[in-house]
N, C-alpha and C positions, 0 to 999 in steps of 0.2 A: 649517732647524733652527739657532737660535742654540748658541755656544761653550757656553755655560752648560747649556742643555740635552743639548748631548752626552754634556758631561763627567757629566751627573746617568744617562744612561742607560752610560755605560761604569761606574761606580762602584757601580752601581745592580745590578746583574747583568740589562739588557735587554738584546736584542740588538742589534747597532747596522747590522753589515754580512749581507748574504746568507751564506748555509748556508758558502762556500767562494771565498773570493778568487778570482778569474779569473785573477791572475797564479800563485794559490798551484796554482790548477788546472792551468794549462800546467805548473807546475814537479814536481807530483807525473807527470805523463806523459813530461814528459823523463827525471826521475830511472830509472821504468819502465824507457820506450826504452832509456836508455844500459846498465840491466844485461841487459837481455834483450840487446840486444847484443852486451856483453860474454862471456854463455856462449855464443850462439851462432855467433860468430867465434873460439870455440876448440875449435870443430871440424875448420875447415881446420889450425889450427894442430899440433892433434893427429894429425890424419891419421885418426880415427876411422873401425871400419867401421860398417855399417848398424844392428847392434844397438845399439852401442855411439853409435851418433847418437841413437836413441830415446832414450836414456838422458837424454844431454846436454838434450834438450829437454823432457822431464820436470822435470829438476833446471832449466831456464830458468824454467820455468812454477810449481814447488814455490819457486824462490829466491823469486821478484816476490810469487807470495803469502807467504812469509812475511815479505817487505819490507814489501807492504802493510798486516799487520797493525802491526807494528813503528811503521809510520809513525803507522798511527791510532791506538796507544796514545802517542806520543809528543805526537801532536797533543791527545789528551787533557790529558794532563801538563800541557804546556804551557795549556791553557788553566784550568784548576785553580788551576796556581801563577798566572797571571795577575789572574784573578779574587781571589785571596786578598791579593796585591800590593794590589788597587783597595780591598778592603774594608779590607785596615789604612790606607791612605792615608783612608778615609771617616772611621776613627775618632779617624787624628790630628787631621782636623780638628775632628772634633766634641768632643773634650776636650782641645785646645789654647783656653788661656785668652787669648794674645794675638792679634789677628786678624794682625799683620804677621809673626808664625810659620805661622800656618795657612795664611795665601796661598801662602806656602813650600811648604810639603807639597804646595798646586795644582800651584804649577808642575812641581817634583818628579814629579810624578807626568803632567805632559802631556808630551805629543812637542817634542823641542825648539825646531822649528817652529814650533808654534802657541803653546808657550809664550814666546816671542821677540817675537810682537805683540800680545799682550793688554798690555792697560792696569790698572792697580792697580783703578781700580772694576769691571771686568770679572771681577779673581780676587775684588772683593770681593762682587760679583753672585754668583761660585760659591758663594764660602763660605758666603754667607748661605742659599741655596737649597741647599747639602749638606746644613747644621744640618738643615732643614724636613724632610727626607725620612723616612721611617717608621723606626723604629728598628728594624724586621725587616731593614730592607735591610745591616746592619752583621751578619749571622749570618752563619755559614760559612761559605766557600765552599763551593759543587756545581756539576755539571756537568746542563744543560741538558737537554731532549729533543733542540733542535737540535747541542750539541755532538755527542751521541751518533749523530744524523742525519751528521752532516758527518764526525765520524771514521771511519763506514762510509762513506761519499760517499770517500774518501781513501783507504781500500781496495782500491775496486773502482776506481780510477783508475788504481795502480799496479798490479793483476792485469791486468787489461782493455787496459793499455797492452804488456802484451805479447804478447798473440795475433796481431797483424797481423805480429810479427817473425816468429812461428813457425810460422804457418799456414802457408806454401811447403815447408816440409819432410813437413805431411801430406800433399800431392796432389803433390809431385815427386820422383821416385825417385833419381833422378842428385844427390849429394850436392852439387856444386861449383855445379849449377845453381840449386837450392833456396838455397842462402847466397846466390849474388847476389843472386836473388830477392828474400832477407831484407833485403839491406845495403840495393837499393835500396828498399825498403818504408823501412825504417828512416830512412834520410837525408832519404825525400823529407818523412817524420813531424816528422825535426827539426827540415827547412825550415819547415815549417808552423807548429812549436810557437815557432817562433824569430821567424815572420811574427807572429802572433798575438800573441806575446809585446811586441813592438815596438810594434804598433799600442796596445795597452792600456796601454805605459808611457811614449808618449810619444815612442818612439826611432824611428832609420829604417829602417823594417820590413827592406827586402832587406839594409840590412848588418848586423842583429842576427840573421837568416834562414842568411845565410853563416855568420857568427860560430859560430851553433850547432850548426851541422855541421859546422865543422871543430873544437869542443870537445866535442863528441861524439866523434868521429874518435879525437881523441887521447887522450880519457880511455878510450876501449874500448884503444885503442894501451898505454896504460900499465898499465890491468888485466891486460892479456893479460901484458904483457911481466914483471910482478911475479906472474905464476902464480896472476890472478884466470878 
């Protein structure tokens, strides 16, 4: 897909990338991980008895979901405003009378990156191919069938990311035993998320793998220790 074209499907309201970034995916499971975590490493902390553990992991399992919502409606938002960002930048251009303002607006409106190696006929290739596009495409912003696919897709990322902390405390009676249980669940998830993460960004897997476990480590450390 040429520069020109992209720019006409991001401006345009298509879709350009899958339901949900791969990076953005690992990042909504860590986020998960690290609260589920968080509440249930403040059960050793408390010293908690048995009723009062159920508790705790009800409120682990009630928090993540209400994060998860939180998150999908943010993710919403966010793409909303973004889309509304693309279509005022569509209409600067198209009633801006001089072209070497409206290239402006192009680049303005790309990633600093891409806009750093395009050439003057290339922003002037967009602009002329933004004018062409249907005048519907310059209406309101809305939000998609796939955003609404992907903000529940985001949801059930960060719900779902915390079951495998919790689930040791349904089938292990002995509380101290069930948290290790949990921690190593957890640690081995953030290796994985931090594996994964690495591979898809480019980085060296095993030390972004480390990395993430030990920022995990210390953000549950820090929550706990501020009375999260």
């Amino acid at each position: 897909m040429g520069l020109a074209s992209e720019t006409e499907m991001v401006l345009s309201n298509k879709p350009v990338h899958r339901l949900i970034d791969p990076q953005d995916r690992i990042l909504e499971i860590l986020f998960g991980l690290i609260m589920a975590l968080t509440i249930t490493n403040s059960i050793e902390v408390a010293q908690q008895g048995e009723s009062d553990v159920r508790t705790l992991i009800a409120g682990a399992i009630g928090c993540n979901l209400a994060w998860g919502v939180i998150d999908a409606v943010m993710y919403l938002m966010a793409q909303f405003s973004d889309r509304g960002r693309a279509i005022t930048a569509l209409r600067g251009v198209r009633e801006e009378s001089e072209p070497g303002a409206a290239r402006q607006i192009i680049t303005n409106a790309l990633p600093p990156l891409l806009a750093s190696v395009l050439r003057q006929d290339e922003l002037e290739t967009m602009r002329t191919r933004l004018i062409q596009l249907p005048e519907t495409v310059a209406e309101q912003p809305r939000l998609t069938r796939d955003d609404w696919l992907a903000g529940v897709g985001i949801f059930f990322l960060v719900f779902l990311s915390t079951l495998p902390v919790v689930v040791p405390f349904a089938f292990v009676d002995e509380v101290r035993l069930a948290l290790r249980i949990s921690n190593v669940v957890a640690i081995a998830l953030l290796f994985l998320c931090g594996w994964a993460l690495g591979r898809y960004s480019g980085n060296h897997p095993w030390r972004l793998a480390l990395s993430m476990v030990l920022i995990g480590v210390v953000l549950v450390a820090i929550a706990i220790a501020l009375g999260g």
